[in-house]
C-alpha positions as CSV (number, residue, x, y, z in Angstrom):
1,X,119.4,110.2,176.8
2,X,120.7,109.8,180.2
3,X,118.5,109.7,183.0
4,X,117.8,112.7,185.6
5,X,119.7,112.6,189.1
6,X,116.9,115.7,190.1
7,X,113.9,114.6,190.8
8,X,111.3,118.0,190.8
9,X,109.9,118.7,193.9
10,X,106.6,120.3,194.8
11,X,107.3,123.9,195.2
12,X,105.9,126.9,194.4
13,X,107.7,128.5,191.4
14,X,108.4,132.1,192.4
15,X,109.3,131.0,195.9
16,X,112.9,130.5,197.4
17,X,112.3,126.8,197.2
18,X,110.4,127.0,194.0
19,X,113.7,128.5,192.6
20,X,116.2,126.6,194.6
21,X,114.3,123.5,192.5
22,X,114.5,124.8,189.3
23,X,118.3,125.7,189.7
24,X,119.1,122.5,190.3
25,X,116.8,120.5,187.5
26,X,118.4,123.2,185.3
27,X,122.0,122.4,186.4
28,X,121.2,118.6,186.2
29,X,119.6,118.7,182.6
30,X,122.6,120.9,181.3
31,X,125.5,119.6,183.1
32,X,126.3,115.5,183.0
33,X,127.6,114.9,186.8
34,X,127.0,118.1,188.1
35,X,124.4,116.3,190.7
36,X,125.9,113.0,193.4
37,X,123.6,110.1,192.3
38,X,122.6,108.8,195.8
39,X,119.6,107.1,195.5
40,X,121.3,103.5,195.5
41,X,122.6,104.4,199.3
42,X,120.7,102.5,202.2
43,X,121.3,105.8,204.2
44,X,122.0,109.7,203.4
45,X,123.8,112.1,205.8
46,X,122.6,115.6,205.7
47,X,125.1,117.8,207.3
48,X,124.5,121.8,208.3
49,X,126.2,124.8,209.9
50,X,126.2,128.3,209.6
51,X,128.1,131.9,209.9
52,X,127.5,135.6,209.8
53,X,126.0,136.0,212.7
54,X,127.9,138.8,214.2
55,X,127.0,142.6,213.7
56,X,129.3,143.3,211.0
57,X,128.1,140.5,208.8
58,X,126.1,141.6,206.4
59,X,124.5,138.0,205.4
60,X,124.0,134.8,206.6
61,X,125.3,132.1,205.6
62,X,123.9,128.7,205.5
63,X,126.2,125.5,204.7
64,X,124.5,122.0,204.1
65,X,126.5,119.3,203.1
66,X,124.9,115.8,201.6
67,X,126.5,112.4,201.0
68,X,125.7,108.6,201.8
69,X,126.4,106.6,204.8
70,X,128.8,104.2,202.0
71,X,130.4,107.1,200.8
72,X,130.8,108.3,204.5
73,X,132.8,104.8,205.5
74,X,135.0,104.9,202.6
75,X,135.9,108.7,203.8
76,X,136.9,107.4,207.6
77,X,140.0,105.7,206.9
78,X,141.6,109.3,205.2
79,X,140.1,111.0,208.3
80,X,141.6,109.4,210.9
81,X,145.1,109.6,208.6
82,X,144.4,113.4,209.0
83,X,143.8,113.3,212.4
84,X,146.5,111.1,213.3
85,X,149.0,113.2,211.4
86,X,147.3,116.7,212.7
87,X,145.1,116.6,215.0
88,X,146.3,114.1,217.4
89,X,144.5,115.2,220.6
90,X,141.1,115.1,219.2
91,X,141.0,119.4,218.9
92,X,138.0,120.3,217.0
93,X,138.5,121.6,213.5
94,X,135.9,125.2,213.2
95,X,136.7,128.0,211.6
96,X,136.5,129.9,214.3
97,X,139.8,128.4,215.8
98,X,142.0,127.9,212.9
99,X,144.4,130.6,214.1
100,X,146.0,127.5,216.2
101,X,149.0,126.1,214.7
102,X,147.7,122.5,214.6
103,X,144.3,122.8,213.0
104,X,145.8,125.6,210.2
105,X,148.5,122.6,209.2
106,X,145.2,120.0,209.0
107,X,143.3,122.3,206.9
108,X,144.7,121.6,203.9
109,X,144.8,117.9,204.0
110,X,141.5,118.3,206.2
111,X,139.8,119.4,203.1
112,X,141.5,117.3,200.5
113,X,140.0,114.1,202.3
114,X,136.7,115.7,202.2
115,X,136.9,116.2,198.3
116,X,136.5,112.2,197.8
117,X,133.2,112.5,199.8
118,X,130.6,111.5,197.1
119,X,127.6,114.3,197.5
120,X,126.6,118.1,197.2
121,X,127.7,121.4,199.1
122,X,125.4,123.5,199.0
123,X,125.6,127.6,200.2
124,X,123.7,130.0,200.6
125,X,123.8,133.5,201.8
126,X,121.3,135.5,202.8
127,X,121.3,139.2,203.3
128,X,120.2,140.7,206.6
129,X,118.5,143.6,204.6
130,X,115.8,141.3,203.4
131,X,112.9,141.1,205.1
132,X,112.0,137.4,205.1
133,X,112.1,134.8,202.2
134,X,108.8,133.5,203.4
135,X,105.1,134.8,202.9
136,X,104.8,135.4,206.1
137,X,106.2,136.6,209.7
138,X,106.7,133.7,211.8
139,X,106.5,131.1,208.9
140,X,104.5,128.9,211.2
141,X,100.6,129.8,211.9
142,X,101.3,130.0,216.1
143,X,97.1,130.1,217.1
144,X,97.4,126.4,215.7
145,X,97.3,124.3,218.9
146,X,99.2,121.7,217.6
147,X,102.3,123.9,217.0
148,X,102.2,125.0,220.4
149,X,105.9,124.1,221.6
150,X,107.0,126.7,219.1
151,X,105.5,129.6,220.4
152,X,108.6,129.7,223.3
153,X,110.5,130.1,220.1
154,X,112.3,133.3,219.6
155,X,111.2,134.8,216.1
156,X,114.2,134.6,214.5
157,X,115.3,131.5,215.9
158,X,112.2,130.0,214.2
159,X,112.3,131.8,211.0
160,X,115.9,129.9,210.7
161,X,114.8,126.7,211.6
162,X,112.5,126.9,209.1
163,X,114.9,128.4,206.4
164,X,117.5,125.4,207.2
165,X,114.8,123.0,207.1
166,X,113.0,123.7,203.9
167,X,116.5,123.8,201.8
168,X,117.0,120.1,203.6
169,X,113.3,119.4,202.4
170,X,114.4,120.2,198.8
171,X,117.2,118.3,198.4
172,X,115.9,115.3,199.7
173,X,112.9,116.0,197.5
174,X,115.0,116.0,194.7
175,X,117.9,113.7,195.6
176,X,116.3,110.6,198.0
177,X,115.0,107.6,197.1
178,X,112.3,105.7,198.0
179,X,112.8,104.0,201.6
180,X,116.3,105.6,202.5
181,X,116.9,106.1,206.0
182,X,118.1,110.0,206.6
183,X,120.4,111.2,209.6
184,X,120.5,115.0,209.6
185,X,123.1,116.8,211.9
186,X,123.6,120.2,212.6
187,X,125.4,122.5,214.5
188,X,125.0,123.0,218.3
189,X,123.2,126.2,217.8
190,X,120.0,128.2,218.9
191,X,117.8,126.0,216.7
192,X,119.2,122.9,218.1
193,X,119.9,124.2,221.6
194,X,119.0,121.7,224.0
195,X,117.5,118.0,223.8
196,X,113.7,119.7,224.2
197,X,114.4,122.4,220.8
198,X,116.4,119.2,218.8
199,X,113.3,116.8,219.7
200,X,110.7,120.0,218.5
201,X,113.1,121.0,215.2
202,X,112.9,116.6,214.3
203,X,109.1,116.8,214.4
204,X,108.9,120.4,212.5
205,X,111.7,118.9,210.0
206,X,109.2,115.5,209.5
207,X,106.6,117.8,208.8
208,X,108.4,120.4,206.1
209,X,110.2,117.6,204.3
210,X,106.6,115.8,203.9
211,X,105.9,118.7,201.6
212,X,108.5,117.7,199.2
213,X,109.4,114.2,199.5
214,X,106.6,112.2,197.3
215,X,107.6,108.9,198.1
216,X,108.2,106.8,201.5
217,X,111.6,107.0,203.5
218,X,112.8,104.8,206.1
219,X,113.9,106.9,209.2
220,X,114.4,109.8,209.8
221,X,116.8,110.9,212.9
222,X,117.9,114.6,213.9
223,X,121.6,115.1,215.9
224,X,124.7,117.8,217.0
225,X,127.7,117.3,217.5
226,X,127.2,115.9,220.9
227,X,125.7,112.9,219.3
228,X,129.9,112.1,217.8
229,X,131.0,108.9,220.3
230,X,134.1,110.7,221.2
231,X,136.4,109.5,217.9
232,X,134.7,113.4,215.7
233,X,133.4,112.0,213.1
234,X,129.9,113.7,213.6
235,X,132.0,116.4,214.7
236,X,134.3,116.2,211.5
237,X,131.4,116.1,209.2
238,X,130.4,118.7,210.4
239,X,133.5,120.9,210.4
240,X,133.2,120.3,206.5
241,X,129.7,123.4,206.5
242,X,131.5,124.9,209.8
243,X,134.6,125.6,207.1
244,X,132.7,126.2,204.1
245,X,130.4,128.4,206.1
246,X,132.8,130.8,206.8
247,X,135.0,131.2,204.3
248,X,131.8,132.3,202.8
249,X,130.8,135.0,204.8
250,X,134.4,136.8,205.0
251,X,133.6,137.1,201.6
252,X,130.3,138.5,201.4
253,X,131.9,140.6,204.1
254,X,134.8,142.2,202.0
255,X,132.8,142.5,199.0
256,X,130.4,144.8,201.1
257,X,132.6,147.8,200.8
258,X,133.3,147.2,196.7
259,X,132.2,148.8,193.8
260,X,128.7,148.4,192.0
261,X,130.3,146.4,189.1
262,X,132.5,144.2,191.3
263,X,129.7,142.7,194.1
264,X,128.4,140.3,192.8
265,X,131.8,138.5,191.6
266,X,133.0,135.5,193.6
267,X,136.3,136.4,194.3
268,X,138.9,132.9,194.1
269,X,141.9,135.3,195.3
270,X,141.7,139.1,197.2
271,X,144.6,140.5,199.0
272,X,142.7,141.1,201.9
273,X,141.4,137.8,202.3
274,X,143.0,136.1,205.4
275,X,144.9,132.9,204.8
276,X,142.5,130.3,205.5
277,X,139.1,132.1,203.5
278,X,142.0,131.9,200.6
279,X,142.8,128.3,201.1
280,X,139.3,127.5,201.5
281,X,137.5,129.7,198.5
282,X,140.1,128.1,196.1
283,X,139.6,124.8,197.3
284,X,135.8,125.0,197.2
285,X,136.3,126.3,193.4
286,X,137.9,123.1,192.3
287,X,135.0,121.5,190.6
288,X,137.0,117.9,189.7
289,X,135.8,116.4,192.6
290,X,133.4,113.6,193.7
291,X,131.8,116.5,196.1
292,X,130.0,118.7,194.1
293,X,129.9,122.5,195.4
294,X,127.0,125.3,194.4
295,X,127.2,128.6,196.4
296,X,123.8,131.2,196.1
297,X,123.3,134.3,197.6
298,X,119.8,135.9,198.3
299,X,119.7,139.9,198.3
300,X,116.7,142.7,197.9
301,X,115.8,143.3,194.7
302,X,116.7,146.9,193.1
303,X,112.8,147.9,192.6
304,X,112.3,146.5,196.2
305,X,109.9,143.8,195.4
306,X,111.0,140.3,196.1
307,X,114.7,138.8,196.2
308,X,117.5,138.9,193.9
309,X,119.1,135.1,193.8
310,X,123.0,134.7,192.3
311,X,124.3,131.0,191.5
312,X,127.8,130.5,191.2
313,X,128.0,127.2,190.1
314,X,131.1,125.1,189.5
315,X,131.3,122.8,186.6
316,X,134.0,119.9,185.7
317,X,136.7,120.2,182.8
318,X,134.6,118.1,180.5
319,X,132.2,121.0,179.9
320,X,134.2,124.5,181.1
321,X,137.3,125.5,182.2
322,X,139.2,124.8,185.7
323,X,137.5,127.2,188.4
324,X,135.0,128.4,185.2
325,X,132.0,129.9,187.5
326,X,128.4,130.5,185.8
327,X,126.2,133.0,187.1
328,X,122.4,132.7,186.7
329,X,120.4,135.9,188.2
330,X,116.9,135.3,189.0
């Protein structure tokens, strides 16, 4: 019997985490090399950006991406052939911005060198009509004096820290081992706003992870993009969740308007999808790579108690077909 990759974390069953935990023991028992083995790595990058913020976006969309600093190295060589080839005057691949000539011919290649990244992508979307996925409204007790600094904290800004931060928690709950040093990034947005909120969102990630991580790491260091040294790799990595990200939420945007019996499908080709949420989708569908992919989305339930939660999960050709999705509601 071969051993797990998931380790169970310490969370509560019918919570988010609680079933973001099972999920993944469940994918890991079923499913030989559904999960990146990382725990022989000295360090692990943990990677995060998100989309759907606009009116018109029905969910949010929250993008982590997880590898080792090894597999990392091994990825800079194909990088810089990409951005040598592509992207010669250090542009910045985003989604946003892939209507420029330049960064639409790099996306393709762009995302091919990512494949041989050895780790997990991780999605989530979650629908503005729910309420909150926490027991509470802000998830942090604010009379405490010791969680002072947060009180500046917009609401929702917190509630999304603390959302981001709890699905890193997890994973390196379950995927860490004992002494690895951990370098999170994350985009440059209202959660890691300045040097003050990225200083306050390292201490409040300490603390969150310290509920599921039962062993010791080494260190632990929190960055943006402004922490790249000019060459975008930080920035690079980072573009990988930026992509993902949204892709994802034209998506759940287009599938707003369909029929009962067709919203919850994850669509791999539309004719209204725009030509880089195509090239994306179908690339993040390819399940023969050394970067594992798992996409979940997070709706009200239909009695109006609690959350709906839909895996598509993406499986290798040893066990189901090319592009093969499995959906588990729970």
């Amino acid at each position: 019997m071969r051993n797990a990759v998931w380790h169970s974390v310490p969370a509560p069953g019918r919570t988010f985490t609680g079933l973001l935990n099972a999920e993944l023991s469940f994918l890991d028992a079923k499913y030989r090399h559904f999960l990146p083995d990382l725990r022989s790595a000295s360090t692990l990058l943990l990677g995060s950006d998100y989309s759907g913020e606009s009116s018109d976006s029905p969910h949010l969309v929250f993008s982590f991406l997880m590898t080792s600093l090894e597999s990392w190295a091994r990825w800079e060589p194909e990088r810089l052939r990409v951005r040598n080839a592509h992207l010669s005057d250090l542009r910045r691949m985003s989604f946003k911005r892939l209507t420029d000539g330049q960064r639409r011919r790099a996306l393709r290649p762009f995302l091919e060198a990512a494949n041989d990244l050895e780790g997990l992508s991780l999605s989530i979307a979650v629908s503005k009509q729910c309420d909150t996925v926490f027991a509470a409204r802000p998830p942090l007790d604010l009379s405490n004096p010791e969680f002072a600094a947060y009180r500046k904290w917009k609401p929702a800004v917190l509630e999304k820290a603390f959302f981001v931060l709890h699905v890193l928690g997890v994973l390196l709950g379950g995927l860490a081992g004992r002494g690895q040093n951990v370098m999170c990034f994350t985009d440059e947005d209202s959660i890691a706003a300045n040097a003050d909120r990225l200083r306050e969102l390292t201490q409040l990630f300490a603390w969150i992870s310290s509920q599921y991580v039962e062993f010791d790491l080494g260190h632990l260091r929190c960055g943006t993009g402004k922490s790249d040294d000019g060459t975008r790799q930080i920035e690079d990595y980072l573009a990988i969740p930026d992509l993902i990200a949204g892709a994802l939420a034209e998506q759940m945007l287009l599938r707003r308007s369909d029929q009962d019996e067709t919203s919850n499908i994850f669509w791999l080709l539309r004719g209204d999808f725009s030509n880089k949420t195509q090239e994306i989708t179908w690339w993040f569908s390819d399940a023969r790579r050394s970067l594992k992919r798992l996409f979940c989305t997070v709706d009200p339930s239909s009695n109006g108690i609690g959350h709906l939660l839909s895996w598509i999960h993406f499986h290798d050709q040893e066990e189901l077909p090319k592009n093969a999705t499995y959906t588990d509601d729970q």
